[in-house]
C-alpha positions as semicolon CSV with decimal commas, in nm:
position;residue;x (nm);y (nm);z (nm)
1;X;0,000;0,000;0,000
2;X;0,311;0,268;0,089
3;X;0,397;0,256;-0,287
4;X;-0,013;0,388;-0,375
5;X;0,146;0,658;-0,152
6;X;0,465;0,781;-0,182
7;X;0,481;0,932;-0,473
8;X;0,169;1,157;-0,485
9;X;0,284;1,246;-0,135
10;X;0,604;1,367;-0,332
11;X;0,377;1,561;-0,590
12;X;0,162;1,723;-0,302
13;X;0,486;1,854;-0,140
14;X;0,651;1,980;-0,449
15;X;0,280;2,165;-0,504
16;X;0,283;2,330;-0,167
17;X;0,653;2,420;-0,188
18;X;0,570;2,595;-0,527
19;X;0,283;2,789;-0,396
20;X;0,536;2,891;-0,081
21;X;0,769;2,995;-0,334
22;X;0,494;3,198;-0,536
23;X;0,380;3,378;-0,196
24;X;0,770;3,492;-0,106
25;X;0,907;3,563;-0,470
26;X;0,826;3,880;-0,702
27;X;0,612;3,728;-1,000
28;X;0,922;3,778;-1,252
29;X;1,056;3,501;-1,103
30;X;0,793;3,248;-1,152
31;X;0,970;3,118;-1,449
32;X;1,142;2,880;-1,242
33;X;0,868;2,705;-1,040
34;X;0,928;2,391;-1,283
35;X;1,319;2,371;-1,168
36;X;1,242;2,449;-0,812
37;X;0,934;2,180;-0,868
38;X;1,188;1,880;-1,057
39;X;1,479;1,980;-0,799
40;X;1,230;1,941;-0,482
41;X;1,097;1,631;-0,584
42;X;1,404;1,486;-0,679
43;X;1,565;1,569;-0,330
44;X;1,252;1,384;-0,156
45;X;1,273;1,097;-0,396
46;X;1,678;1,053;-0,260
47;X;1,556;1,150;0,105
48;X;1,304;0,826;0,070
49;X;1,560;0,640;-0,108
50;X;1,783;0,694;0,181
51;X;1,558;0,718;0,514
52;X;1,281;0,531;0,405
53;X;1,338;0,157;0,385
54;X;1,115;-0,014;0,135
55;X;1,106;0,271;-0,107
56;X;0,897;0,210;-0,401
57;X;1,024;0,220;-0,738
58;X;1,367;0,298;-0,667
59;X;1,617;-0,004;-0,710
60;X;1,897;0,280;-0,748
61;X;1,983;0,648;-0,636
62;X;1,939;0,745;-0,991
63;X;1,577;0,595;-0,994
64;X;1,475;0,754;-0,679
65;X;1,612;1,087;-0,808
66;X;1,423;1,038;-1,131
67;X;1,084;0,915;-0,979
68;X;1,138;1,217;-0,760
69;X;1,195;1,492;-1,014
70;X;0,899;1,382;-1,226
71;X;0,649;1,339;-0,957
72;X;0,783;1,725;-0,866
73;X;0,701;1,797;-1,244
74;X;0,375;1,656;-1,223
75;X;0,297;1,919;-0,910
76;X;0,360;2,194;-1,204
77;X;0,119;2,006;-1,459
78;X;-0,140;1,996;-1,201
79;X;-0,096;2,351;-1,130
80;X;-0,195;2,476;-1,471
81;X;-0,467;2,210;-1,529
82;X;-0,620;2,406;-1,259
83;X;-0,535;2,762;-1,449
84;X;-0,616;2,677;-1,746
85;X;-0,995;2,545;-1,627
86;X;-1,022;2,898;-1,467
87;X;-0,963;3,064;-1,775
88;X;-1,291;3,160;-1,970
């Protein structure tokens, strides 16, 4: 069941931290919510590599990093499905 969880828990994280980024940073500098979003997640998927044993889908470092960085993209798609639906 942990792997159902892990990494949307990632995604979730890499949302909020983008929205705490948005509410500290001038919005010229949004641009680089989908770095800050891949580097986040990729730094959670080595921190459950590392400290969590039994973490899914990550035989390696590299995996974990990868699995990390694009469930932290997928924070940033979900972010402008939500725009874009807003729009009229």
């Amino acid at each position: 069941m942990e792997e159902f969880i892990a990494i949307p828990a990632i995604t979730v994280l890499c949302y909020l931290a983008a929205e705490l980024y948005k509410a500290l940073v001038p919005e010229a500098f949004y641009k680089h919510i989908p770095a800050l979003c891949g580097l986040v997640g990729a730094l959670l998927g080595l921190v459950g590599y590392f400290f969590l044993p039994g973490f899914p889908v990550a035989e390696n470092v590299f995996a974990a990093a990868a699995v990390g960085a694009i469930s932290g993209w997928a924070a940033t798609g979900a972010n402008q499905c939500v725009k874009q639906e807003r729009k009229p």
